[in-house]
N, C-alpha and C positions, 0 to 999 in steps of 0.2 A: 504494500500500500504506500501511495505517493507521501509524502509529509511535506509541511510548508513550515519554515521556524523564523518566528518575527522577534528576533536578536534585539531589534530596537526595543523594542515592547516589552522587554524581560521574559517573555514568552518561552515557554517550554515549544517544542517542534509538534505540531497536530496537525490532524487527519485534513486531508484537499476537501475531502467531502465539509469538515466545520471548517474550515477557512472559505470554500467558495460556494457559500448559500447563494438559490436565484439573485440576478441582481432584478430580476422582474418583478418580485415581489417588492409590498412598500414599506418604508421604515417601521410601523405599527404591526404589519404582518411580519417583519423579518423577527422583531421585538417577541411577537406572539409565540413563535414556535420556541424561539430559548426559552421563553417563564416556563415554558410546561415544562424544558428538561432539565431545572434548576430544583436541586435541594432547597428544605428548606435554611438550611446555613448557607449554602449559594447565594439564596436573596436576601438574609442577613448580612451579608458580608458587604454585598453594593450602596444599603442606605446610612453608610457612615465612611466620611473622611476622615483623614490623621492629617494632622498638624507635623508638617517633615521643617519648617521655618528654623531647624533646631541641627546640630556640629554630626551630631552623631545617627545616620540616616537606618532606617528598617528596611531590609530587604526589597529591592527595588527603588527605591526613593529616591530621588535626585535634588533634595532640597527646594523644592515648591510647597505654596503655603498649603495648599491640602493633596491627599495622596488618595487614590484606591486602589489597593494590588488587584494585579490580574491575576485571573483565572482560567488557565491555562488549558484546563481537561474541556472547557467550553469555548476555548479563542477568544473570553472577554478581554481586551487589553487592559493596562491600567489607566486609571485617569491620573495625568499629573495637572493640578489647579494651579495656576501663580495668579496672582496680583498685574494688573496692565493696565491701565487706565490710559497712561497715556506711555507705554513702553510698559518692557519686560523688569519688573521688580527681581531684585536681588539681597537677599535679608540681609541686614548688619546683624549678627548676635553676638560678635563682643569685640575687645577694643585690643589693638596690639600692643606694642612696650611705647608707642607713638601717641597714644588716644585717638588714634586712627581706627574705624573698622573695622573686622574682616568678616567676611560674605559665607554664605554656606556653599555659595556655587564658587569660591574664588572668583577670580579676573575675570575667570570663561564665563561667566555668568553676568557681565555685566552688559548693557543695550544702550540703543539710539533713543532717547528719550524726543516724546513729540513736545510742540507748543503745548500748554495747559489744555482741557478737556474746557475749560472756557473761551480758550482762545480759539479753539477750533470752533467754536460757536461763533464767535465772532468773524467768521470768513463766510457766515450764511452761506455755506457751500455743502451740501449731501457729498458732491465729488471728492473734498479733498478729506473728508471724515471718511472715507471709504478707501482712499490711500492709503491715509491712517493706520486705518487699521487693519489693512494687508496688510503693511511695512512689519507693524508691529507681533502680529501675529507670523509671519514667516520668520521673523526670529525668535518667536516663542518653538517652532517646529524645529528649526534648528539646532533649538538646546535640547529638544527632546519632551518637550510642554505641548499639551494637546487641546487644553481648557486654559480661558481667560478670563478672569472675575473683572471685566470691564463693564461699560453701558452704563453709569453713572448718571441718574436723571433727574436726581431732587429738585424743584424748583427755588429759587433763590426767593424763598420769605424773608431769611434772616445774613444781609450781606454780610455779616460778622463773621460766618459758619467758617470755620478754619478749611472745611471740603468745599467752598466755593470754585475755587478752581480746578475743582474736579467733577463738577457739569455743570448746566450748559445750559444754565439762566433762567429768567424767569414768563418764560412764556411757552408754553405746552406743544404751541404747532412746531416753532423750532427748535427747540429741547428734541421734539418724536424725528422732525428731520434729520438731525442732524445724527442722534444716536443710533438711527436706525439703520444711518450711511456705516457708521463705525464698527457697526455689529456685522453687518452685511459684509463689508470686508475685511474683519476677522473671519467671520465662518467660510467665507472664498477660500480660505486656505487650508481645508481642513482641521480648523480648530474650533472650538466650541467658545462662545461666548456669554454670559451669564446677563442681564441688566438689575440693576440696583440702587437705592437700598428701597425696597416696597414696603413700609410705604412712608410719606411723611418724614424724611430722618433728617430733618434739614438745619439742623445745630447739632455744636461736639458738643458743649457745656451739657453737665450729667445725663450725655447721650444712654447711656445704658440704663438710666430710671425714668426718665423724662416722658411725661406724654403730652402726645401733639393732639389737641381736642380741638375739633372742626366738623362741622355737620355736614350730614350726607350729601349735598346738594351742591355745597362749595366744593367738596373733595374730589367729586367726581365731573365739577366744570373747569378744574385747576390739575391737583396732584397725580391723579389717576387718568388724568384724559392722557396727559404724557405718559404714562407706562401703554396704557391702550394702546393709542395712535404708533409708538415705537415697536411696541411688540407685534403689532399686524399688518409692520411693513419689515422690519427687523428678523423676526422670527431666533430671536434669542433662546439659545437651548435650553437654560433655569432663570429663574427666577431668583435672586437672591432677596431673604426679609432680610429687615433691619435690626437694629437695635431696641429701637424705645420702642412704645407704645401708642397706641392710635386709640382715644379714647377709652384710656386706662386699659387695654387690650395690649399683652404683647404681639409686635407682630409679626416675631414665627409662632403665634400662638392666635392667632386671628383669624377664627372660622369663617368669617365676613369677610373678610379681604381674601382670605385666599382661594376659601371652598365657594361661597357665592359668587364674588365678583370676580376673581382672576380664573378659574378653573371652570365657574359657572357661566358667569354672564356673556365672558369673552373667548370661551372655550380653547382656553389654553393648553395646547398638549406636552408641553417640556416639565421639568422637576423643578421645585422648589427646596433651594436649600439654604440652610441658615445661616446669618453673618457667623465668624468663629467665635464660638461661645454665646450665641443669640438663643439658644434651645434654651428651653425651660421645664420641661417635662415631656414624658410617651406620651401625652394627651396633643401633645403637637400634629403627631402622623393623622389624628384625626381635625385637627384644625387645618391639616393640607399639607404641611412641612412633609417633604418628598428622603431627605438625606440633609445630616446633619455633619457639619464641618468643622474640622480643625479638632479631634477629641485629640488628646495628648498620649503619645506615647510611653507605656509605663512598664517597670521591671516586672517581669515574671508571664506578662502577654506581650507579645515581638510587635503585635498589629492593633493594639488599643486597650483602654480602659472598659471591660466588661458592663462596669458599673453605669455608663452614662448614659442618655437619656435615650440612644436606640441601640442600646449595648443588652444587656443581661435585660434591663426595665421593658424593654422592646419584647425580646425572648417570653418576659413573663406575661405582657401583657396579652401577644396572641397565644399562649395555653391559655389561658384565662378568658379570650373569647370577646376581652375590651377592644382589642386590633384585631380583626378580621384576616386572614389571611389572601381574600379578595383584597381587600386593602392593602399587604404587604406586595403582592403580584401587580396592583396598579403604580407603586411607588416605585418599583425594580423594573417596569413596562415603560414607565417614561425615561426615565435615566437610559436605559438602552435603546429605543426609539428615537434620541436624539444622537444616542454613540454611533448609530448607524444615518440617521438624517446626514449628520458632521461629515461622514468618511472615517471615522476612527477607526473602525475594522478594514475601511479599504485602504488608507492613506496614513501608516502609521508615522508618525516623525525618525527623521534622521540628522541625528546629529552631525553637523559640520558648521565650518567658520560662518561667518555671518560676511556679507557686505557691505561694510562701516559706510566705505562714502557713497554706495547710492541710497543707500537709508537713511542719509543723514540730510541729503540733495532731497529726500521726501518729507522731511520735517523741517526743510527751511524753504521750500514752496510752502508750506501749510502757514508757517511763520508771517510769509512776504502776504499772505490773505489775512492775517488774523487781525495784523498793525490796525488798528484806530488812531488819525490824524485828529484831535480832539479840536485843535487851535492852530491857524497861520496867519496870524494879523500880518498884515505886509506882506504877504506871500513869502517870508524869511526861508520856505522850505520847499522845497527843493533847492543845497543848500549851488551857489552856483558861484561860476569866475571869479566874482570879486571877492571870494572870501580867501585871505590869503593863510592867516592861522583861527584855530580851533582850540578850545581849552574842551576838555572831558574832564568831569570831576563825577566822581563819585560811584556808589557798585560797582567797586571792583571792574570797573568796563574794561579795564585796560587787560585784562585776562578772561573774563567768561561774561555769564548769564547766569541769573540768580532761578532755582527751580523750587517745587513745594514739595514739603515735608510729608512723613508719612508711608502708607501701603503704597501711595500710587506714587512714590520716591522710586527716580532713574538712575541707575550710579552708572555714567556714562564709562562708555569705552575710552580705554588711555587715563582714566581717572578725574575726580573734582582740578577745576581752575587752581583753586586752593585746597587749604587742607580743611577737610570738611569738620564743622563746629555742632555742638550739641548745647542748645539753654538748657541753664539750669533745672535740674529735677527732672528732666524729660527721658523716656523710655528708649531700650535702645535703638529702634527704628525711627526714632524722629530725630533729624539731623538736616541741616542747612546745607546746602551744596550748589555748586557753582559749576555749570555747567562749561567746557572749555570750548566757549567759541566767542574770541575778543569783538567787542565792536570795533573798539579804537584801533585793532590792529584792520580789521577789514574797509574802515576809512580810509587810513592811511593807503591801502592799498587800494583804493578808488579815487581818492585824491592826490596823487601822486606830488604834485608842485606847492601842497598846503603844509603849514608845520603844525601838529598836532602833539599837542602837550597835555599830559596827564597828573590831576592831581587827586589824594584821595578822598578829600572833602572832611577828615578829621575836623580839622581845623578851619570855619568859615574865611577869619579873616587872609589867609593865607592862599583859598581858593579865588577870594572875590580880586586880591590881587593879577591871580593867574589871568583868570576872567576882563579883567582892566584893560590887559595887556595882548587881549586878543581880540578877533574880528568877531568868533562867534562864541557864546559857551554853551556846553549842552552838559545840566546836571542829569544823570542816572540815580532816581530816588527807588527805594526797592522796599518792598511791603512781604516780608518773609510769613506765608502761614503753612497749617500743618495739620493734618488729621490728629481730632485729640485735645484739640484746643483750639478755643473761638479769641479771635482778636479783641480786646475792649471796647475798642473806636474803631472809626473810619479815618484815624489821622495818620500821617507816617511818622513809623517810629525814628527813635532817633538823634532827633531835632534836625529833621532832614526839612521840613521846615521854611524854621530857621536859617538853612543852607541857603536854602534856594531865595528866599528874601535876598542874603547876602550879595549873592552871585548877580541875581536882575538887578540890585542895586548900582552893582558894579558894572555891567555891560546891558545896553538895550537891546542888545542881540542873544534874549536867554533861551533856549529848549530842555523842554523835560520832559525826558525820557524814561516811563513808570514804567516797573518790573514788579508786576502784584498779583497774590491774589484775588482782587476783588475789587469794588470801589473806594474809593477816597476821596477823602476831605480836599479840596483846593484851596486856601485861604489865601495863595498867593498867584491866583488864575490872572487876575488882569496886570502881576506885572511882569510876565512874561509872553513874548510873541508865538510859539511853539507848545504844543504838547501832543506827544506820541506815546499811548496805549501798548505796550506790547506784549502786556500777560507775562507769563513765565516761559521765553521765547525757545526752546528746547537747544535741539542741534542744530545748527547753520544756524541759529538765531542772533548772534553777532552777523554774519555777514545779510541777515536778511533786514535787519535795522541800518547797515548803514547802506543798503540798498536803497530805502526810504528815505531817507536824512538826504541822500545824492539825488535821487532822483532815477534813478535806473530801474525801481519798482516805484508805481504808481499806488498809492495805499487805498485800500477797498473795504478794508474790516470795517464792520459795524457793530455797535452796541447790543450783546446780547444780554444786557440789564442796566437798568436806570442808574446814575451815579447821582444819587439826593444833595444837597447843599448840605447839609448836616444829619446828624443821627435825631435830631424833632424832626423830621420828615418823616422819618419810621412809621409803622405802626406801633409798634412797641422802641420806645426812641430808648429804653435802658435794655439791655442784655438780661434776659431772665435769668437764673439762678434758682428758681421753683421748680418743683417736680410738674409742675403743667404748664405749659404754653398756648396758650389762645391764639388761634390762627382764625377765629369767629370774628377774631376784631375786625381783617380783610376778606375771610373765607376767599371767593374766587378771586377776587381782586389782586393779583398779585403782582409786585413790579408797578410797571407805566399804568394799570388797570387804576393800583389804589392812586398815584398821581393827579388820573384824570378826572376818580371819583371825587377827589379833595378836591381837585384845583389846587394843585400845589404844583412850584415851576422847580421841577430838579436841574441840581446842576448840566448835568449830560443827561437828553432822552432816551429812550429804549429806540434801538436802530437810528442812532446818529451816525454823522461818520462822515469826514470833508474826503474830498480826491486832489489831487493836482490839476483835474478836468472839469465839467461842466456838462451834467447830463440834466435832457428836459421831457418831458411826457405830454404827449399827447392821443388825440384819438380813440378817445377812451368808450369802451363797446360792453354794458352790462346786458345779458340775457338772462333768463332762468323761466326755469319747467320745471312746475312743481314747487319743491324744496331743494331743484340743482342750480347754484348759479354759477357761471362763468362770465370772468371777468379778462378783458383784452385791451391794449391800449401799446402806442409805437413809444419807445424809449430812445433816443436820438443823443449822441455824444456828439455838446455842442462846443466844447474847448478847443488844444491844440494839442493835446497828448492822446496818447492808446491811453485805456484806461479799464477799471472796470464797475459795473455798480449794480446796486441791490433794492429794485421799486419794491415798495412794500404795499401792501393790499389792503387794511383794513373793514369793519365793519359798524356800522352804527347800532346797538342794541334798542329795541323796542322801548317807551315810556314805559314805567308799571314793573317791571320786567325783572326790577331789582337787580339789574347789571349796572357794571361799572360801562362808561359811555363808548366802549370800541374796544374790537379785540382785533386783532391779527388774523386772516384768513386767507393769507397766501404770500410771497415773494418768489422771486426767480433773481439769479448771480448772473448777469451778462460783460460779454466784452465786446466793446467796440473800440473802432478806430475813429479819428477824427471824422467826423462829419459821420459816420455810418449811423445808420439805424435798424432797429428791428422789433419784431411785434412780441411781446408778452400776453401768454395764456394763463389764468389760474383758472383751474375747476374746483370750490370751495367746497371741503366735506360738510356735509348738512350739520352735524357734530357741532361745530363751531357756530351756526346760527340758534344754536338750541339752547334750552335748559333742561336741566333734570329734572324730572318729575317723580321725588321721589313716591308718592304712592300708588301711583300709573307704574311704577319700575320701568322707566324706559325716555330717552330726549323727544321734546318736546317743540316742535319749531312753530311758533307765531304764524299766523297768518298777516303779510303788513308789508309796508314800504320801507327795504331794511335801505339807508344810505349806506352808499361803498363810496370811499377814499381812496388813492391812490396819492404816495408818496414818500418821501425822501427819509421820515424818522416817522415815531409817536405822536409828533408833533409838529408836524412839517407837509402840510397834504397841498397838491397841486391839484390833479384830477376828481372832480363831485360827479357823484352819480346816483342811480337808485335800483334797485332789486326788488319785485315783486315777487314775494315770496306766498307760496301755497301753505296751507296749515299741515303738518305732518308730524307722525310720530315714530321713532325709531328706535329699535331693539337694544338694550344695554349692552 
């Protein structure tokens, strides 16, 4: 008899006959025939990961944060889970004779980190979140990773959330856009991708007791519409719950969340599993929790702690007849239903080198989209001829890019800028790190005949000097955050400031150059001519800022969340510290929604964003049948550059209606050259014109004359129109 042996896979050698089931049959069918010929310890064995984030690895293990050995006598492979958000994680678990470091994968294990998972939001582009996370997942295959705890989609309530920059804002349509691009192209590559955290997890502060208390009606026109909308374009293999609580519920413990709405309403067929260490009890598997993550490897069992909540507790609860063994076949039916959706059985990973510079050419296109041009009073930027020197003060520019803390921490290839630092009291995965990719040396190297001087902004007086004595100065102010802990303010730390007061004091030719997670205070906006946005700009993120700065990339990034004048704009203007959080204050409203319901003028609107260029809209063509509308209109690049930009669509909500006055219901990324034009389609999902109805269970669309806008921000509309919309009701 033939044998096929998947060396990669730790795989024992087995029969051609289990390695080449039909490929005619479909992942649910292929799924089906394994349960029937799995013990019962077969399918105890699939609905629990180990925790491998640790020096000393269990049989098969390659140091990813969760592990499931394979099963060899059946060709299941293993699953190896890591952390990807935005790149291949690689654990710190302890520190050399340096207070340096070191990795569980070593060196080999270290990746091309992208622009923040915000930043990729702000390139309004599905294409280059589907780069993304190819790039990123082809070097998880690479190392031998098969599964990505990526798709990070909490909307931004609380801009504080130290995981802001690990999704993708506060508006639902492009939050689903964009994550669904990122998903899509991880799983192109044969890897599985998770979305997360479901639901509500949207602050670190006592993330693990905390509950997010919000009525059904707001949750499912805000937080849930973004997991829907992503996952039914996406098709993410699990589901990952969260930490806290949704209405005093935990939610891997949230029979509502996960058995009615995500399993029920929206018939979800992947697994759900828990954040590491988010299980609460066996009573989980029947609130929905599919496979539970990250149990700790422990002396005297090689493959986990018997005791934990689908260990031995699991074991007893189906003799006992509380778990059903239906239910144990439905939990072990989705998890392989997707190992076979993925390619896991057909496409197992193979380890080999990685290639650093076109992966890293992929995350500085992502970069050169992501840049938000906040300010160019005078047109200062694109910086040109006459500028003969350049002062750079400050974040370290003169060596890297500043990146965020945390699971979704990138320890780049060739290593941190500097030598990477840890605040105070903080765990060993949260660490500052600086990504090596200089701006100032990639100026220098696009400005050839300019003298560019660097200081490191310690010292104000000393920089505003430097600054005096030049044509332009451009401070680098950096806003370091971290899974794990929420920022106080919105201000930069620091007395960066301060700095920058100094510096514009000192030179009318100021720019500032933010490296952040999130938004920020500006208190020194008008006395500066410049401000460029650039997230936590990953690889090539130096040369894709001073692409911008030059002029050789035209900036397109747009605002994928409001940047308030202060923290009294909030909803909640003080950081809670309570074990509840009121999101009823805003319910749907979230972002530019609660803005427009105040009337309050934030600093930067939701989809701002300047060009080098000059685009105009016209022709603007609403129809609709029924509850479908379609919206058309020519978009015309009227400047002197190529360029690129991003019409935004919105909608006017009914009186009565108890909506905030406009939501988002469609844009498109184009590029044109001067003078070109071309036509924009949106076909608006009904979703968006709706409300929930929660005693109807199901959306709800008005019958009525919905106004459609079309324009350039939240705030900024050129094109007026109207949609007559039919009355309709549609299925949750």
């Amino acid at each position: 008899m033939q044998t096929i042996c998947l060396t990669a896979l730790s795989l024992a050698c087995m029969s051609s006959a289990i390695a080449q089931q039909s490929a005619s049959l479909t992942p649910d069918q292929r799924a089906d025939q394994l349960v029937k010929r799995m013990s019962l310890d077969d399918k105890h064995h699939m609905v629990q990961s180990y925790n491998t984030m640790i020096e000393k690895q269990p049989p098969g293990g390659i140091g990813t944060a969760g592990y499931v050995p394979a099963l060899p006598s059946l060709g299941i492979p293993a699953l190896q889970e890591n952390d990807a958000g935005i790149g291949v994680q690689n654990y710190p678990t302890t520190k050399d004779q340096n207070g340096q470091p070191r990795h569980v994968r070593g060196e080999a294990g270290n990746a091309t980190p992208l622009p923040s998972t915000l930043g990729i939001a702000a390139t309004w582009n599905p294409k280059i979140a589907f780069a993304g996370g190819s790039m990123i997942a082809g070097e998880a295959h690479s190392q031998g990773i098969n599964m990505l705890l990526a798709g990070g989609i909490n909307l931004t309530r609380e801009p504080r959330d130290g995981r802001t920059f690990e999704y993708l804002g506060e508006d639902p349509l492009l939050a689903s856009r964009i994550d669904a691009g990122e998903i899509s192209g991880i799983q192109s590559r044969h890897v599985l991708s998770t979305i997360k955290h479901y639901a509500l997890n949207d602050q670190e502060t006592n993330r693990l007791t905390v509950s997010s208390n919000i009525d059904e009606r707001a949750m499912r026109e805000s937080d849930l519409l973004a997991f829907e909308l992503a996952i039914e374009s996406g098709h993410p293999a699990s589901v990952m719950c969260g930490y806290n609580k949704v209405n005093n519920v935990w939610d891997c413990s949230n029979g509502h969340l996960l058995n009615d709405v995500l399993k029920g309403d929206w018939k979800y067929p992947g697994w759900v599993m828990t954040d590491w260490g988010g299980d609460h009890s066996v009573n989980d598997a029947l609130a929905g929790v599919d496979q539970v993550s990250g149990i700790d490897v422990v002396s005297g069992d090689s493959l986990g702690n018997s005791t934990e909540t689908f260990g031995k507790s699991l074991l007893d609860a189906l003799a006992k007849g509380t778990v059903t063994v239906s239910r144990l076949d439905d939990m072990v039916h989705r998890i392989l239903r997707e190992m076979y959706a993925g390619g896991l059985f057909d496409d197992p990973p193979v380890v080999k080198p990685l290639n650093a510079a076109a992966d890293a050419l992929v995350s500085q296109r992502a970069e050169e989209q992501a840049i938000v041009l906040l300010k160019n009073d005078q047109s200062l930027l694109p910086l040109n001829h006459s500028v003969k020197s350049i002062a750079i003060i400050g974040g370290h520019a003169d060596v890297g890019v500043l990146s965020g803390g945390g699971s979704a921490q990138v320890w780049p290839i060739g290593g941190p800028a500097i030598p990477a630092s840890q605040p105070p009291g903080l765990a060993t995965w949260q660490w500052m790190v600086y990504d090596p990719t200089s701006p100032m040396k990639s100026l220098q190297k696009l400005l050839p005949g300019v003298t560019v001087r660097y200081d490191d902004g310690s010292d104000p007086a000393r920089a505003a000097a430097l600054a005096k004595s030049s044509d332009v100065a451009i401070v680098f102010a950096t806003q370091w955050t971290c899974e794990g802990i929420d920022v106080p303010n919105l201000s930069l730390p620091s007395g960066q400031d301060a700095l920058i007061d100094a510096v514009s004091a000192a030179n009318t030719h100021a720019v500032v150059v933010l490296e952040n997670g999130g938004p920020v205070k500006m208190p020194w906006l008008s006395k500066v001519n410049a401000v460029v946005e650039t997230w936590f700009p990953g690889a090539g993120g130096g040369e894709a800022i001073a692409e911008v700065l030059t002029g050789k990339v035209n900036p397109s990034g747009r605002l994928p969340v409001t940047f308030p004048q202060d923290e009294q704009q909030l909803p909640r203007p003080q950081l809670t510290n309570a074990q509840d959080v009121d999101y009823n204050i805003e319910g749907a409203a979230v972002g530019y929604k609660w803005y427009d319901e105040k009337n309050l003028q934030p600093l930067f609107p939701f989809g701002f964003g300047l060009s080098y260029s000059k685009f105009g809209y016209s022709d603007l063509h609403v129809s609709s049948q029924g509850d479908r509308v379609t919206v058309s209109f020519k978009v015309t690049n009227t400047g002197q550059r190529a360029g690129m930009d991003t019409p935004q669509v919105y909608v006017g909500m009914p009186a009565g209606s108890g909506e905030a006055p406009r939501r988002l219901i469609g844009f498109e990324k184009v590029s044109l050259q001067p003078g070109q034009s071309t036509t924009v389609t949106v076909t608006v999902d009904p979703r968006l014109l709706a409300t929930f109805d929660v005693p109807g269970h199901q959306w709800q669309v008005a019958a009525g004359s919905y106004p459609i806008q079309v324009g350039h921000s939240s705030r900024d509309f050129v094109l007026n129109g109207q949609a007559n919309v039919a009355a309709a009701h549609i299925a949750p």
